[in-house]
C-alpha positions in Angstrom: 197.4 166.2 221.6 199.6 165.0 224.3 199.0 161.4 225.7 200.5 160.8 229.1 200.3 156.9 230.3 202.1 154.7 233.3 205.4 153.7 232.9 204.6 150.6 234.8 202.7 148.2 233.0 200.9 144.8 234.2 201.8 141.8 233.0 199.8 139.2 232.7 201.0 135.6 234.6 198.0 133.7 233.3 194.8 134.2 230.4 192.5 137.2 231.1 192.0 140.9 230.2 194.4 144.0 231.1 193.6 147.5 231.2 196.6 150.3 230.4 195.2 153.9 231.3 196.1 157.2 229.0 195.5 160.7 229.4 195.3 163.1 226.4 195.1 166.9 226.6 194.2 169.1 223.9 197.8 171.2 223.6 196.6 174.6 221.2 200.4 176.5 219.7 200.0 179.2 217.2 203.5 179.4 215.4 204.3 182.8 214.5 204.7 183.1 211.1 201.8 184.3 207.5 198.8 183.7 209.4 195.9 184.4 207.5 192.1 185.5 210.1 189.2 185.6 208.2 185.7 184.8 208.9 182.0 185.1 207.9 177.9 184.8 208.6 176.9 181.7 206.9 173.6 182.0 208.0 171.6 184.5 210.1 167.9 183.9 210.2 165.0 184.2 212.7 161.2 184.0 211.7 160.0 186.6 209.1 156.8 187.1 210.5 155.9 186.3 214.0 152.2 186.9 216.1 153.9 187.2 219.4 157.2 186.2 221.1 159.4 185.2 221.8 161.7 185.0 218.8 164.3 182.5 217.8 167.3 183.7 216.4 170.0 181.3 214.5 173.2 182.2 213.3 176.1 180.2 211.7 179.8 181.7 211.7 182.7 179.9 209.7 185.5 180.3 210.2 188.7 180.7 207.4 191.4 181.2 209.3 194.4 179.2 210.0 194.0 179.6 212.9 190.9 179.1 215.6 188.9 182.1 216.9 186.6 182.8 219.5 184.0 185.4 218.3 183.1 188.0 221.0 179.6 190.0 220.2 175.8 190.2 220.3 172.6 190.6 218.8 171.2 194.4 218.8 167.5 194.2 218.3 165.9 198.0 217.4 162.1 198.8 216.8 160.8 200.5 214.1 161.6 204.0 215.3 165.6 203.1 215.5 165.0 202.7 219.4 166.7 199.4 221.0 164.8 196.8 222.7 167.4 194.1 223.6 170.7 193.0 222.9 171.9 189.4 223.1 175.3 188.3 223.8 176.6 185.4 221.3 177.8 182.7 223.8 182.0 182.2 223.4 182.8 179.7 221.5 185.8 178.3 220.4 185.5 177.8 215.8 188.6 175.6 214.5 190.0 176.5 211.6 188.0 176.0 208.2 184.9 174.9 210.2 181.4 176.8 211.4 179.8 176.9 214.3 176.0 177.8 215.3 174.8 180.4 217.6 170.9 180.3 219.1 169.9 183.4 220.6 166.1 183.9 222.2 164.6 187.4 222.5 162.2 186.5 225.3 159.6 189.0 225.3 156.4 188.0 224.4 154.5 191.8 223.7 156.2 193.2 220.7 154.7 195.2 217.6 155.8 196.3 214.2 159.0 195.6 211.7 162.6 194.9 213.9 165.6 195.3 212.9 168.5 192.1 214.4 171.5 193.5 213.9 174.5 190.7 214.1 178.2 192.1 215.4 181.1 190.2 216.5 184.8 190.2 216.7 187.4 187.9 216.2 191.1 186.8 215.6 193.9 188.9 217.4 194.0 191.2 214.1 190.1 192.6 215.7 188.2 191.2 212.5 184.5 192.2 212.2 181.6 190.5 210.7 178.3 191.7 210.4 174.7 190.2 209.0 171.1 192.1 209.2 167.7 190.8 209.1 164.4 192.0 209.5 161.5 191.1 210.7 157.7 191.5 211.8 155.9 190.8 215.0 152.0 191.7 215.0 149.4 190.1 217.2 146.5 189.6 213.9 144.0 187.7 216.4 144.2 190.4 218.6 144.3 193.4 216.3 140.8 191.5 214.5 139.0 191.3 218.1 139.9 195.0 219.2 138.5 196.0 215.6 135.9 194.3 216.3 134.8 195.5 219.4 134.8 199.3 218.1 132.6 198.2 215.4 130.1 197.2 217.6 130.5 199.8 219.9 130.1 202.2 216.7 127.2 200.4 215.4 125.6 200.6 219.1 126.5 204.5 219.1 125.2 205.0 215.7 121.8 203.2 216.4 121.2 205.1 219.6 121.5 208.5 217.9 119.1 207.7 215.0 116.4 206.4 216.8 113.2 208.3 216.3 112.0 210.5 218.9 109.3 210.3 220.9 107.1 213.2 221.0 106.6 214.7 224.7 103.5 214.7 226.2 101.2 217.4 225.9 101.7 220.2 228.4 99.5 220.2 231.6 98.3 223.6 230.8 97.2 222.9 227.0 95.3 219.9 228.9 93.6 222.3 231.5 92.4 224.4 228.2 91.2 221.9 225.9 89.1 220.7 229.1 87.5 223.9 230.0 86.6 224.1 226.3 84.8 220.8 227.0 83.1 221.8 229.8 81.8 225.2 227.8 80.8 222.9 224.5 78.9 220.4 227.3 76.7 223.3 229.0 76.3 225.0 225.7 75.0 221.6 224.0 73.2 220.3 227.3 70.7 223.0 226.9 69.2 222.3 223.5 
């Protein structure tokens, strides 16, 4: 750190209080020399199982370097058939030597369904150093699933009682009507005589 400050300074002629102003800026030299870059995922988690989004992603990165990096990557989330449904940059930090740093990334979507793969990449140090970390995890929308499941039950049920109801016979044909009457009327004239 460099510290600038007034040549001129107040003197005081009588009792009180005197203020002397400094500046300090942060001065960063890398010597050139056995410089050894490493780094690695401390941490990389996000909720295991999840109803609906969005999803919380935290990730710690520690550096063991003698030297500071700034890592440079993202977040690759894939669905279950290996297609991608976001990525999300890792916001550039600077990580002092033999020190972490944490890293929050959101995936804001709130419709998702099945087992994700978050896949962690990022670079750092001027020798292009990689690390990695990959978690999984599951988004299903239970409540949901339950009342749709629901509903087709009923509407089976429903389906199923309106197919075995008995049937109802039809009424009797007009024309078996018009004979069994005219076999009335014959019985009546052949009875009304005796």
């Amino acid at each position: 750190m460099i510290i600038h400050h007034p040549d001129k300074t107040s003197s005081l002629t009588s009792t009180g209080a005197s203020i002397q102003a400094n500046v300090g800026t942060l001065v960063y030299i890398t010597i050139p020399g056995n410089i050894q870059q490493n780094a690695t995922v401390q941490k990389f988690t996000a909720p295991g199982f999840s109803e609906f989004g969005p999803i919380d992603f935290k990730s710690t990165i520690k550096n063991s370097s003698d030297i500071h990096i700034q890592p440079a990557g993202s977040i690759t989330i894939t669905n279950w058939f290996g297609g991608k449904t976001a990525q999300l940059a890792l916001e550039p930090t600077n990580i002092f030597p033999y020190t972490a740093r944490d890293f929050q990334n959101t995936l804001n979507k709130k419709w998702l369904f099945g087992r994700y793969k978050a896949n962690l990449q990022a670079i750092y140090g001027t020798a292009g150093g990689l690390v990695t970390a990959t978690i999984f995890f599951w988004v299903i929308p239970w409540r949901l699933l339950i009342l749709i499941a629901g509903a087709i039950a009923i509407i089976i049920t429903l389906i199923m009682v309106t197919k075995n109801r008995p049937k109802t016979k039809d009424p009797v044909n007009n024309d078996e009507v018009a004979e069994l009457e005219k076999e009335l009327e014959i019985l009546k004239k052949k009875y009304q005589d005796r």
